[in-house]
DSSP file (Angstrom, degrees, kcal/mol; ACC not computed):
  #  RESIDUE AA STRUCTURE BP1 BP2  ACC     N-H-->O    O-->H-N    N-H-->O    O-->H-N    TCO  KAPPA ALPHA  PHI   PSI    X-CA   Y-CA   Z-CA
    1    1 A X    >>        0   0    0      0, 0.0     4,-2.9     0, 0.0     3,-0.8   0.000 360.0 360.0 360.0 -39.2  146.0  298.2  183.4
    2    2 A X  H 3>  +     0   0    0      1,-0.3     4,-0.7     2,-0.2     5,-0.1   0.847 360.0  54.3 -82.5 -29.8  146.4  299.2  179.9
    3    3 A X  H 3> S+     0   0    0      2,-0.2     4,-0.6     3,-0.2    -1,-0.3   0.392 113.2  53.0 -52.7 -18.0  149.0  302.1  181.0
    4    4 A X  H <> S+     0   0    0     -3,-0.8     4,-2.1     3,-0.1    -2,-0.2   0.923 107.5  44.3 -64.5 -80.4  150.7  299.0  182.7
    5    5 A X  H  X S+     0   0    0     -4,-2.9     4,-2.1     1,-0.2    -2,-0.2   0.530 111.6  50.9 -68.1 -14.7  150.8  296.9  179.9
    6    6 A X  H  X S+     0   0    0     -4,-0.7     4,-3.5     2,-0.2    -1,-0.2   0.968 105.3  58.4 -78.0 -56.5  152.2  299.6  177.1
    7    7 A X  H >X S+     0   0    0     -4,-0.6     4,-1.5     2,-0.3     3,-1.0   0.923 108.6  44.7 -46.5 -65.4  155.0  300.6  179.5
    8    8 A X  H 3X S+     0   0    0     -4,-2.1     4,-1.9     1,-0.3    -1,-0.3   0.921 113.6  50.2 -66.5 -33.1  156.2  296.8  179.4
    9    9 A X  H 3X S+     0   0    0     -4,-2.1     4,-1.9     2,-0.2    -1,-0.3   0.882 113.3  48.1 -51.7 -26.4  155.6  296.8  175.5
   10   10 A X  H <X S+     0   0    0     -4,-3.5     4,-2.3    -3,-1.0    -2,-0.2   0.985 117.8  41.7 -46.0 -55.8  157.8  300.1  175.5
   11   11 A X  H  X S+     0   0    0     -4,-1.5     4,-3.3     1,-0.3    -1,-0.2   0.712 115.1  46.0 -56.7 -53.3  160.2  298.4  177.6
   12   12 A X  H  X S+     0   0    0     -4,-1.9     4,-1.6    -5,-0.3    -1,-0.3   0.977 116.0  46.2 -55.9 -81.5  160.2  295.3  175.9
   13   13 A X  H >X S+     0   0    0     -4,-1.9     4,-1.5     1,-0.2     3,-0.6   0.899 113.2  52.1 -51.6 -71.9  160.4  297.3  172.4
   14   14 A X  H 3X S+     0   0    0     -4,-2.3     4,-1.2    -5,-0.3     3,-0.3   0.822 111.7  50.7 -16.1 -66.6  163.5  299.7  174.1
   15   15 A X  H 3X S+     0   0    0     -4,-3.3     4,-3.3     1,-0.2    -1,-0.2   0.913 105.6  52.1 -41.8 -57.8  165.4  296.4  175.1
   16   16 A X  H <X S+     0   0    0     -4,-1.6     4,-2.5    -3,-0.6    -2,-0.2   0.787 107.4  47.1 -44.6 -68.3  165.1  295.1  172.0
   17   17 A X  H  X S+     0   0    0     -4,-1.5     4,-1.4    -3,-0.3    -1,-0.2   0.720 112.8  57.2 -49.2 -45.3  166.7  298.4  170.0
   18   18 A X  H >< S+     0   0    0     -4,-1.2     3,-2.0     2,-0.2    -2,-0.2   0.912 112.4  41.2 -71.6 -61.5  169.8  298.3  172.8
   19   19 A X  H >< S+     0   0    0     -4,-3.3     3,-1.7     1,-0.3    -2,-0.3   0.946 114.6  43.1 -56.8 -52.9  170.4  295.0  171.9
   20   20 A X  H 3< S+     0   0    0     -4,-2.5    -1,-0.3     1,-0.3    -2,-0.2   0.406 122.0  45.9 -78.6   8.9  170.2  295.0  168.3
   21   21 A X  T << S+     0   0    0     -3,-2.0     2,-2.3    -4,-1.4    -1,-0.3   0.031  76.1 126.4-107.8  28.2  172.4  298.6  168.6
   22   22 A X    <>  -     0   0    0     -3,-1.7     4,-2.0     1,-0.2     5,-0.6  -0.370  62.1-140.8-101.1  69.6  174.9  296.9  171.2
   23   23 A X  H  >  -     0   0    0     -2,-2.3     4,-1.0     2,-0.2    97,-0.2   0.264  57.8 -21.1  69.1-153.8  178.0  298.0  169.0
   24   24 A X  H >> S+     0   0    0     95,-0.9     4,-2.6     2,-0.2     3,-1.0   0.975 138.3  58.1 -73.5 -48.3  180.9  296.2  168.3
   25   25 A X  H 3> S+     0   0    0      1,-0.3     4,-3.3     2,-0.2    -2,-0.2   0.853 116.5  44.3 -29.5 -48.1  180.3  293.9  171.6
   26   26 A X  H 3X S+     0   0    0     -4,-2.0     4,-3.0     1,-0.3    -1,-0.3   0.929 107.6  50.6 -73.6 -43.9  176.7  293.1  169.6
   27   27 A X  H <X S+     0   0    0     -3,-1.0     4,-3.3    -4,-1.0    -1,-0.3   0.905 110.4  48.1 -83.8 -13.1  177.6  292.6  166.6
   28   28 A X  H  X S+     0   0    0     -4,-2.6     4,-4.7     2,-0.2     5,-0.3   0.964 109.5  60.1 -64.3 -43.3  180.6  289.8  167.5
   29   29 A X  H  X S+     0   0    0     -4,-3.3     4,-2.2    -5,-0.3     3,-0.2   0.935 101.6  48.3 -53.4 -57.7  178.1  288.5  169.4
   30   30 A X  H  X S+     0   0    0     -4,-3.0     4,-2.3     1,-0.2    -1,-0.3   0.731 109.0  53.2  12.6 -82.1  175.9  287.9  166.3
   31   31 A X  H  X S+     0   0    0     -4,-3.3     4,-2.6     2,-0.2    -1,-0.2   0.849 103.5  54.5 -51.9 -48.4  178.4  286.5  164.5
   32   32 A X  H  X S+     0   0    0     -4,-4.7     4,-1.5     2,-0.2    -1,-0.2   0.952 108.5  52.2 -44.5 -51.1  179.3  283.7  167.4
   33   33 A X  H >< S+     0   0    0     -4,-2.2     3,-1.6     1,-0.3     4,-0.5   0.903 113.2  46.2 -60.5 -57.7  175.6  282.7  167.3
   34   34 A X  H >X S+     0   0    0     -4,-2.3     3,-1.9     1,-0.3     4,-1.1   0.824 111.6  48.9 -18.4 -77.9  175.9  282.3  163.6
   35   35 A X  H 3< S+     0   0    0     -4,-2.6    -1,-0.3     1,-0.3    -2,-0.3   0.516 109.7  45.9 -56.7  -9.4  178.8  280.6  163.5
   36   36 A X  T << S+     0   0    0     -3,-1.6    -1,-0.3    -4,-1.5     3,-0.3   0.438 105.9  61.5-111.8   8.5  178.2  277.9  166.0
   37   37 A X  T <4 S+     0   0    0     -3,-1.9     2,-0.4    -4,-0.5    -2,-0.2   0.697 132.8   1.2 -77.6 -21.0  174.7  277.2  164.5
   38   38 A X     X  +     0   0    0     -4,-1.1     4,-1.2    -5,-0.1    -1,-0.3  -0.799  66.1 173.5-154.7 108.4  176.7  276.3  161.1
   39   39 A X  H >> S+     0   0    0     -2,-0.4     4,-2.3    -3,-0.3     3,-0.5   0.930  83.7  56.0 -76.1 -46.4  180.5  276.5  161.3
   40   40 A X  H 3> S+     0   0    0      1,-0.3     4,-0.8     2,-0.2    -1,-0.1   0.862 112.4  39.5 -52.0 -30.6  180.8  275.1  157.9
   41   41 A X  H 34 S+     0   0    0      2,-0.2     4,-0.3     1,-0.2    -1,-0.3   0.733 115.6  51.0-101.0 -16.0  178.5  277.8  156.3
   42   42 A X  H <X S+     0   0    0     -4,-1.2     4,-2.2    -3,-0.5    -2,-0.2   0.783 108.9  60.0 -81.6 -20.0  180.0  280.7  158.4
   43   43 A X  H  X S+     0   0    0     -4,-2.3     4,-5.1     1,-0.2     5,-0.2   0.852 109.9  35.0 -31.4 -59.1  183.3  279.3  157.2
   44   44 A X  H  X S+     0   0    0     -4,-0.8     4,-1.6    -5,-0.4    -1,-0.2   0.747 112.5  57.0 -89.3  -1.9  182.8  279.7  153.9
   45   45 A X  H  > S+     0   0    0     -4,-0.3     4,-2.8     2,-0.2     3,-0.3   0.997 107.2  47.3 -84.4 -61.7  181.0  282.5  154.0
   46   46 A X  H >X S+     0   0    0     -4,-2.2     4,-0.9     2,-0.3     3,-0.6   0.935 113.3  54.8 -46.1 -72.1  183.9  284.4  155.9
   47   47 A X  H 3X>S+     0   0    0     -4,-5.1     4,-2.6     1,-0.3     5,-1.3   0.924 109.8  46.5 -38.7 -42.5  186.5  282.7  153.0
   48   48 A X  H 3<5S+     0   0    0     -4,-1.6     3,-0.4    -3,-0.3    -2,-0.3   0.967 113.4  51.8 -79.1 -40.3  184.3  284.3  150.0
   49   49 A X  H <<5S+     0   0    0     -4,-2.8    81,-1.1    -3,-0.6    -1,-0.2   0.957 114.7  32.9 -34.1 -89.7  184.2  287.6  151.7
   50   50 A X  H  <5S-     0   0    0     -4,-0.9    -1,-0.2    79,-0.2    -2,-0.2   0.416 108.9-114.3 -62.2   2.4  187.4  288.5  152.4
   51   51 A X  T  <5S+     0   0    0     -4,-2.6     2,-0.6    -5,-0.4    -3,-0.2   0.774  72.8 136.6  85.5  10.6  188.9  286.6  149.2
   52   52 A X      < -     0   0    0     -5,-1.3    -1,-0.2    -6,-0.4     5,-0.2  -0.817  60.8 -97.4-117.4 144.1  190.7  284.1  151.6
   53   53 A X     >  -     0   0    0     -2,-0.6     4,-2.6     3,-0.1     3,-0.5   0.207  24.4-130.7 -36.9 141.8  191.2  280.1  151.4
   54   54 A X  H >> S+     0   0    0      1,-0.2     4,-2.0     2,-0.2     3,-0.8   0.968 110.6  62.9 -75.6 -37.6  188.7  278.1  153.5
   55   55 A X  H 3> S+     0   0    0      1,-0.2     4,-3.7     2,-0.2    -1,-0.2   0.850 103.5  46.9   4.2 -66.0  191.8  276.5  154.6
   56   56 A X  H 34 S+     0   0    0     -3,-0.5    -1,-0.2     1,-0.2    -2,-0.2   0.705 109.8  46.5 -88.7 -13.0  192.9  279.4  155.9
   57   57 A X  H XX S+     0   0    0     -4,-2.6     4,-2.7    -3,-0.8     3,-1.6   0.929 106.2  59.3 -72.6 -25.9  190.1  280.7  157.7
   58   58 A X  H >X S+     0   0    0     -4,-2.0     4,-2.0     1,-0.3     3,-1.0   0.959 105.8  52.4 -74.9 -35.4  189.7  277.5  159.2
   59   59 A X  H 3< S+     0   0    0     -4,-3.7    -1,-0.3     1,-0.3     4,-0.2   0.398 111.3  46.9 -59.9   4.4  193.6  277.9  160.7
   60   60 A X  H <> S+     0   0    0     -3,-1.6     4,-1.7    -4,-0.2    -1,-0.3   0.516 111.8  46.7-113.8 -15.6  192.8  281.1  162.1
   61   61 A X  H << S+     0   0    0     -4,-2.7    -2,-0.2    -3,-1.0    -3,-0.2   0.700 111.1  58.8 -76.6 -15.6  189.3  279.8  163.8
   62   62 A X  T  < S+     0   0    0     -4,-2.0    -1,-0.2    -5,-0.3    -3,-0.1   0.901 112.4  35.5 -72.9 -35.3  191.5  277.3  164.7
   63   63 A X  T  4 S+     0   0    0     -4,-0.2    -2,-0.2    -5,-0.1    -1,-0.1   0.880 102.8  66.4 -94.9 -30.9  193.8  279.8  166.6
   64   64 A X  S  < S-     0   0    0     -4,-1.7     6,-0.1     2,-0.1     3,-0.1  -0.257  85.6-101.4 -98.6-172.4  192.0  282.3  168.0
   65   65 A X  S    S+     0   0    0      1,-0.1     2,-0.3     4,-0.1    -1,-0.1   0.897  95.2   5.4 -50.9 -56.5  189.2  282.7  171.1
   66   66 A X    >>  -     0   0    0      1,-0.1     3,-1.5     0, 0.0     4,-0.8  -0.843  67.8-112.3-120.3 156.2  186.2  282.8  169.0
   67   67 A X  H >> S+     0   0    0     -2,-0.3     4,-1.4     1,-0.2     3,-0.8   0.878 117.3  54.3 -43.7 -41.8  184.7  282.6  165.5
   68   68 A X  H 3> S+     0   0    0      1,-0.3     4,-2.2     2,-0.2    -1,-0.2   0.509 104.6  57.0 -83.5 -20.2  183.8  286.1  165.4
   69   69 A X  H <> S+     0   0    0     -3,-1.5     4,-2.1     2,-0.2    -1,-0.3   0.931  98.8  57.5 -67.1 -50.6  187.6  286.9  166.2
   70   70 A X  H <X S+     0   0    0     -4,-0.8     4,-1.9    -3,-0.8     5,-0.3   0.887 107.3  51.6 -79.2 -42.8  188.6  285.0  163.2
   71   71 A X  H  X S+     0   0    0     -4,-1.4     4,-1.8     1,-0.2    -1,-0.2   0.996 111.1  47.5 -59.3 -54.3  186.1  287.8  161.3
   72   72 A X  H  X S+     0   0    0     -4,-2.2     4,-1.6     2,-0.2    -2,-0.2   0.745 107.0  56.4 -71.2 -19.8  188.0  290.7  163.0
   73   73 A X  H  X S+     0   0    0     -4,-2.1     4,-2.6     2,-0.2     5,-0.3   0.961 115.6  34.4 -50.3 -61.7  191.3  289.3  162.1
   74   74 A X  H  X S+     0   0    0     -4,-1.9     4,-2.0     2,-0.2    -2,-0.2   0.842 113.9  63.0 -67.1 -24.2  190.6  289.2  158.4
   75   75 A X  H >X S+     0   0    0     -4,-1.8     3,-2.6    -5,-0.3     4,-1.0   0.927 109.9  42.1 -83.3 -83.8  188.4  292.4  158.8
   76   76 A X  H 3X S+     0   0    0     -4,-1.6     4,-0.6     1,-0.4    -1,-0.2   0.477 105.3  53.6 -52.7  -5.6  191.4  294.1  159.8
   77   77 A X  H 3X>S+     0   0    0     -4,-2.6     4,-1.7     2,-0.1     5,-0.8   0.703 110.7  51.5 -93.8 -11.1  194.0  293.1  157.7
   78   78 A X  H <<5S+     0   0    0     -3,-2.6    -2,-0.2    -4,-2.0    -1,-0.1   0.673 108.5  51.4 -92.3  12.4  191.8  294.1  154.6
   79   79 A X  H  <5S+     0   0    0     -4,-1.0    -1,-0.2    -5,-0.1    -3,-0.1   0.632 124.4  31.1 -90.4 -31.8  191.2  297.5  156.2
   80   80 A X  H  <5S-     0   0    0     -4,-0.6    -2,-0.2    -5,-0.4    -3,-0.1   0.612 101.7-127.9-104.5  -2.8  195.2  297.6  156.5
   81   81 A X  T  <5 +     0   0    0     -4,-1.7     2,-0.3     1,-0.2    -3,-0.1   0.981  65.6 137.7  52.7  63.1  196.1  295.6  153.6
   82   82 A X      < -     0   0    0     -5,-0.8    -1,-0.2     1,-0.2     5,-0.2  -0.998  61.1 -97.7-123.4 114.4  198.2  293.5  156.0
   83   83 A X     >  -     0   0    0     -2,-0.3     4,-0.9     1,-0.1    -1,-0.2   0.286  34.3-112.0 -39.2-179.7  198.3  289.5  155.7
   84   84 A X  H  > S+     0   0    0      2,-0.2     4,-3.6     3,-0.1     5,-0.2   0.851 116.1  53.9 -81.3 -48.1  196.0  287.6  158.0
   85   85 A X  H  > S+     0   0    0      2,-0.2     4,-3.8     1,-0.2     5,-0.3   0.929  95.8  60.7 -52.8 -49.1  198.7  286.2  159.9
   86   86 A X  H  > S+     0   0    0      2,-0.2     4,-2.1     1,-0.2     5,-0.2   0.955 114.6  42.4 -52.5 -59.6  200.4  289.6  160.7
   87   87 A X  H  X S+     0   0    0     -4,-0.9     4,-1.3     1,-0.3     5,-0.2   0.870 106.5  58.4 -28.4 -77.0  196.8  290.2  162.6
   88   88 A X  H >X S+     0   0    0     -4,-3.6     3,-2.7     2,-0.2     4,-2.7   0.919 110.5  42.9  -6.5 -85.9  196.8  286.9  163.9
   89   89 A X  H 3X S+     0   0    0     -4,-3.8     4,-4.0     1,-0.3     3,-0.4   0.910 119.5  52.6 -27.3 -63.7  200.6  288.0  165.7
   90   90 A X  H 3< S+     0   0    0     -4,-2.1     4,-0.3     1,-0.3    -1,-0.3   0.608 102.4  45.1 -54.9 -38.2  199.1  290.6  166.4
   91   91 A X  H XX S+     0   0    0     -3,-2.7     4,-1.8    -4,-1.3     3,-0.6   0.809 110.1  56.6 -83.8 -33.3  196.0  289.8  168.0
   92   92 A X  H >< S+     0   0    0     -4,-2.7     3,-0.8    -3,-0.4    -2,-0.3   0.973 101.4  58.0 -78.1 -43.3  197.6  287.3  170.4
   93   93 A X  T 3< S+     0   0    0     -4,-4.0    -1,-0.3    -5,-0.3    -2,-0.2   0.652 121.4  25.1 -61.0  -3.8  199.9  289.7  171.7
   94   94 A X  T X4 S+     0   0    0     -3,-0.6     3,-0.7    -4,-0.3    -1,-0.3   0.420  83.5 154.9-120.9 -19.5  197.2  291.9  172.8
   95   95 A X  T <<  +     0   0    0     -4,-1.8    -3,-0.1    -3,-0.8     4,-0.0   0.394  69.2  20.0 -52.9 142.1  194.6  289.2  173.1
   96   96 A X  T 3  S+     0   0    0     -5,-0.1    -1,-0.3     1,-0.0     3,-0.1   0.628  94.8  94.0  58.9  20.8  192.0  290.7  175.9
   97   97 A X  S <  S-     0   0    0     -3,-0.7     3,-0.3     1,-0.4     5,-0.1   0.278  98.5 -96.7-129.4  30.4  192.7  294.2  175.8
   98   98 A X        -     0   0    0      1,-0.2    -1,-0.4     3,-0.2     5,-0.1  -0.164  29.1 -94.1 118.9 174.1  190.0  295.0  173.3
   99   99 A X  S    S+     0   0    0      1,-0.2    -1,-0.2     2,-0.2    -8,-0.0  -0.394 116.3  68.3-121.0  47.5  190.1  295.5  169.0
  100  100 A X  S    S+     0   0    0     -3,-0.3    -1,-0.2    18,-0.0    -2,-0.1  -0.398 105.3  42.3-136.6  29.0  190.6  299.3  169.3
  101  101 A X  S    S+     0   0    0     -3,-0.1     4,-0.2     3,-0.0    -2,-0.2   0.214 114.6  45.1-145.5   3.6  193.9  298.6  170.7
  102  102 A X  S  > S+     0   0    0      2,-0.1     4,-1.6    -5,-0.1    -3,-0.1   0.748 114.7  58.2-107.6 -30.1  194.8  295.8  168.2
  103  103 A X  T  4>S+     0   0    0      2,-0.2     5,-1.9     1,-0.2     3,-0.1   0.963 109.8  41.5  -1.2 -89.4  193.2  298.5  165.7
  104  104 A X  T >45S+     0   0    0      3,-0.3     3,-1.0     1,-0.3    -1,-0.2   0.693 109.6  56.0 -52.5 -34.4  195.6  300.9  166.7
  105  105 A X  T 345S+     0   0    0      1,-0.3    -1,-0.3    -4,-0.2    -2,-0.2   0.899 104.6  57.5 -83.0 -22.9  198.7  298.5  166.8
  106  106 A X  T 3<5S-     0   0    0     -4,-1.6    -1,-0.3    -3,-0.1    -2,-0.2   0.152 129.5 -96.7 -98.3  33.0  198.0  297.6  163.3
  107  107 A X  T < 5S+     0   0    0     -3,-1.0    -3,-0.3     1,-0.2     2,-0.1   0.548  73.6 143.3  81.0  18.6  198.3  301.0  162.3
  108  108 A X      < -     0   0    0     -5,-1.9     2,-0.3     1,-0.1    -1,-0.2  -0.496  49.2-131.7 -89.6 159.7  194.3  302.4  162.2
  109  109 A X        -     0   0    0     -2,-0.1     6,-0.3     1,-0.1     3,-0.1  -0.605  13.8-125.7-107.6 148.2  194.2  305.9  163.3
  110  110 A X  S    S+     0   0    0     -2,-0.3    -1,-0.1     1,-0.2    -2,-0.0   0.925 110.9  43.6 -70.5 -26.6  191.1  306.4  166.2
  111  111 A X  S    S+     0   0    0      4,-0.1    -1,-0.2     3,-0.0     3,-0.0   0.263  91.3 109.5-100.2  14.3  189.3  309.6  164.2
  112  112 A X  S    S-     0   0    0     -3,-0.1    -4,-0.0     1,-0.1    -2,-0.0  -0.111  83.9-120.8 -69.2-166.3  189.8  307.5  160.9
  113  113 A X  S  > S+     0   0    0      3,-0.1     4,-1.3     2,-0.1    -1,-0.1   0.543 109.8  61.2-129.2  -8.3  186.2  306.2  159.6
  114  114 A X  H  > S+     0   0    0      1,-0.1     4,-3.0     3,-0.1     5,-0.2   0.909 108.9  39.7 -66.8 -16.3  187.2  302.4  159.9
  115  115 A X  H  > S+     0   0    0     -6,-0.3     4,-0.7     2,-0.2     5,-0.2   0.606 115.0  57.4 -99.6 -21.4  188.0  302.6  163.9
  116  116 A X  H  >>S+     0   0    0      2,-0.1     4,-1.7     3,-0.1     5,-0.5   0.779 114.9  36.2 -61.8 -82.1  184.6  304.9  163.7
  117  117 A X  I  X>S+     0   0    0     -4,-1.3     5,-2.0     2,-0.2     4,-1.4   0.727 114.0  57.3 -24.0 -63.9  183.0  301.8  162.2
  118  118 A X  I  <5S+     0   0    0     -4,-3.0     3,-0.4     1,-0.2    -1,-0.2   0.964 112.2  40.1 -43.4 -69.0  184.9  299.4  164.3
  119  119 A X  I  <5S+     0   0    0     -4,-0.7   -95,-0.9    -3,-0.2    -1,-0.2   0.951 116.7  46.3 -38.5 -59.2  183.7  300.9  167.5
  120  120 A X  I  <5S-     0   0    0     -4,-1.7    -2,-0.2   -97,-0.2    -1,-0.2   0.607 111.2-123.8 -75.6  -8.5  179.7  301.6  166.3
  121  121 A X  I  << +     0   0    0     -4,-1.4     2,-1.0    -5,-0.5    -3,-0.2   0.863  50.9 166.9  54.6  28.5  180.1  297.9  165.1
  122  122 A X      < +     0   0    0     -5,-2.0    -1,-0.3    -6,-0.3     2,-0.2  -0.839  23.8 145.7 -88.1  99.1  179.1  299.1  161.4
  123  123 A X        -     0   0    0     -2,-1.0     2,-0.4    -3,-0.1    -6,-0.0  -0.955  44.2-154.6-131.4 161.5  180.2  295.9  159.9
  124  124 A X        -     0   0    0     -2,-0.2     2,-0.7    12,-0.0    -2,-0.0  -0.781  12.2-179.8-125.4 127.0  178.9  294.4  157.5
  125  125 A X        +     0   0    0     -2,-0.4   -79,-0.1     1,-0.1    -2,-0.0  -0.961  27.9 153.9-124.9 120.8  179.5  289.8  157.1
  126  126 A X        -     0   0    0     -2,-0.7    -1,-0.1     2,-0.2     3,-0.1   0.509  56.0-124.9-122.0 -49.3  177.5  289.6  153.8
  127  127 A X  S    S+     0   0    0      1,-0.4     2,-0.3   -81,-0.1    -2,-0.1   0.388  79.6 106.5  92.4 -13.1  179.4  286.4  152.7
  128  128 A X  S    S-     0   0    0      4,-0.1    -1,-0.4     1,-0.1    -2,-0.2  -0.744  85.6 -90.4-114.6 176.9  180.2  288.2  149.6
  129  129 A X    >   -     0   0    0     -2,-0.3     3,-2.1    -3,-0.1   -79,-0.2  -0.301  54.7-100.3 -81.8 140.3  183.7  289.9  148.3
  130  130 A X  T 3  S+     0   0    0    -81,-1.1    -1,-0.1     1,-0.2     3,-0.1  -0.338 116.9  51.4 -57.2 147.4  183.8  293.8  149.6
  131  131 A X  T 3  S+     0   0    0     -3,-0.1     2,-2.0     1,-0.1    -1,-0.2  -0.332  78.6 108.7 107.9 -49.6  182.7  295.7  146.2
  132  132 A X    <   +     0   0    0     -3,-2.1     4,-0.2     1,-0.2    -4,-0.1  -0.394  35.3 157.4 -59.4  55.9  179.8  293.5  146.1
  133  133 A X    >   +     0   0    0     -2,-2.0     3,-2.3     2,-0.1    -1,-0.2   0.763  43.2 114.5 -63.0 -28.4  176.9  296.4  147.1
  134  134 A X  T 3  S+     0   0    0      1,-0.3     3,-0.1    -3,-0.1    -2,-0.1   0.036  82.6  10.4 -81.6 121.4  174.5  294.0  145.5
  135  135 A X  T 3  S+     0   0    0      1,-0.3    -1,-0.3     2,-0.0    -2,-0.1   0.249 103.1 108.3 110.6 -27.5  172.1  292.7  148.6
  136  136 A X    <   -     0   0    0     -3,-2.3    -1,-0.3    -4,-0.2     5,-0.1  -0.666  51.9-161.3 -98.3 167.5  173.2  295.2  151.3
  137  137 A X        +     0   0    0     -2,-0.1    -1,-0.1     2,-0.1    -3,-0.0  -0.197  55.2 111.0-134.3  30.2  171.2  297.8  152.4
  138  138 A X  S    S-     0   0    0     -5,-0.1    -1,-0.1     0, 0.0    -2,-0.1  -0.234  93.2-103.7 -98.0  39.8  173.3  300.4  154.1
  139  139 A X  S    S+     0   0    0      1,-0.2    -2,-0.1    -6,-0.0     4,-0.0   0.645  85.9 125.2  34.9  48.7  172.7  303.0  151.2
  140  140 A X        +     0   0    0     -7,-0.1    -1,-0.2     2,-0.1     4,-0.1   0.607  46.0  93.8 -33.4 -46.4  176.2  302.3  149.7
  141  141 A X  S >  S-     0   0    0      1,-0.2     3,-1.2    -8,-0.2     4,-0.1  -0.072  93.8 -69.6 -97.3 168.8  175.2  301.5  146.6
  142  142 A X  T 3  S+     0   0    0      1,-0.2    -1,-0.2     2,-0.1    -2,-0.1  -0.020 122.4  30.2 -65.5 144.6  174.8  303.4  143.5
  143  143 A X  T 3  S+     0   0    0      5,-0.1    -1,-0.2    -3,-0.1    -2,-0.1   0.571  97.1  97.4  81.3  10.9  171.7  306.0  143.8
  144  144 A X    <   +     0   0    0     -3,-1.2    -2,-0.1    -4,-0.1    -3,-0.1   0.212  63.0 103.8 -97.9  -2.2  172.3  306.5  148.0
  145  145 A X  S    S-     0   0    0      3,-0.2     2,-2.0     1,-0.1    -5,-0.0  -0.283  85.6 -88.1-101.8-162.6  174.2  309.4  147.8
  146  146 A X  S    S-     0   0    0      1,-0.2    -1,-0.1    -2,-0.0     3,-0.1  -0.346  84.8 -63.7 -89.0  48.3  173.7  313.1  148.3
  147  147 A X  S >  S+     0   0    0     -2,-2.0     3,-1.3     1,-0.3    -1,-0.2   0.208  87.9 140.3  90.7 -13.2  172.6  314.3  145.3
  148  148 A X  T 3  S-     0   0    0      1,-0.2    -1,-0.3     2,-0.1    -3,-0.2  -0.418  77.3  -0.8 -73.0 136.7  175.6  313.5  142.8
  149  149 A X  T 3         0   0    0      1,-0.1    -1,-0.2    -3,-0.1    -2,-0.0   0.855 360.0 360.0  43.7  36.7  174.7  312.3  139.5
  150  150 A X    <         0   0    0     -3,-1.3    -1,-0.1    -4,-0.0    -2,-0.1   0.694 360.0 360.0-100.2 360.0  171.2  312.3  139.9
């Protein structure tokens, strides 16, 4: 009985890890939930990240499928230092055939280490402006590295 019941905590536990690892798929999903429990506060959060008017996020949640889209637009034009809009174009002409081919159309290379990131769905929605290390915990920040300047 008790060899019963650990196997469904394993299981349970195992499940758990797949979901909170599910990629990019996982981590949009995330986002959705977020945003539709407070659109106002994922809103702004999204503007103060990426440095763009809440205006303008709201016209690009406005155009695309999902909230979490409106995050991968802006995440990829500041990976390509491309407007929002251009993304936008960009995204609708491709719309369903995945963000490693709207990646690629916006010029990211596949063995590059943002389309690594984009794929493993290491991204990061902080709410603060990229630079900003302060709060995240992905050893970025000063004293994480591999022995320099310690």
């Amino acid at each position: 009985m008790k060899r019963a019941f650990l196997a469904v905590l394993a299981l349970m536990f195992c499940g758990g890890v797949a979901v909170a690892g599910g990629g990019l798929d996982g981590f949009l999903n995330s986002l959705n939930i977020q945003a539709r429990a407070d659109m106002n506060g994922f809103s702004a959060k999204v503007s103060a990240q990426f440095g763009v008017p809440l205006v303008q996020v709201r016209t690009i949640m406005d155009t695309v499928r999902e909230p979490a889209d409106a995050f991968m637009c802006l995440q990829l034009g500041q990976w390509t230092q491309k407007p929002p809009e251009q993304v936008v174009r960009v995204y609708k002409a491709n719309q369903g055939k995945g963000w490693g081919v709207i990646a690629k159309s916006m010029g990211i290379k596949p063995g590059s280490a943002e389309f690594h990131a984009l794929k493993r769905g290491d991204l990061t929605f902080s709410g603060r402006p990229a630079g900003d290390d302060e709060g995240q915990g992905r050893g970025k920040g000063k004293g994480h590295g591999k022995g320099h300047n310690k």
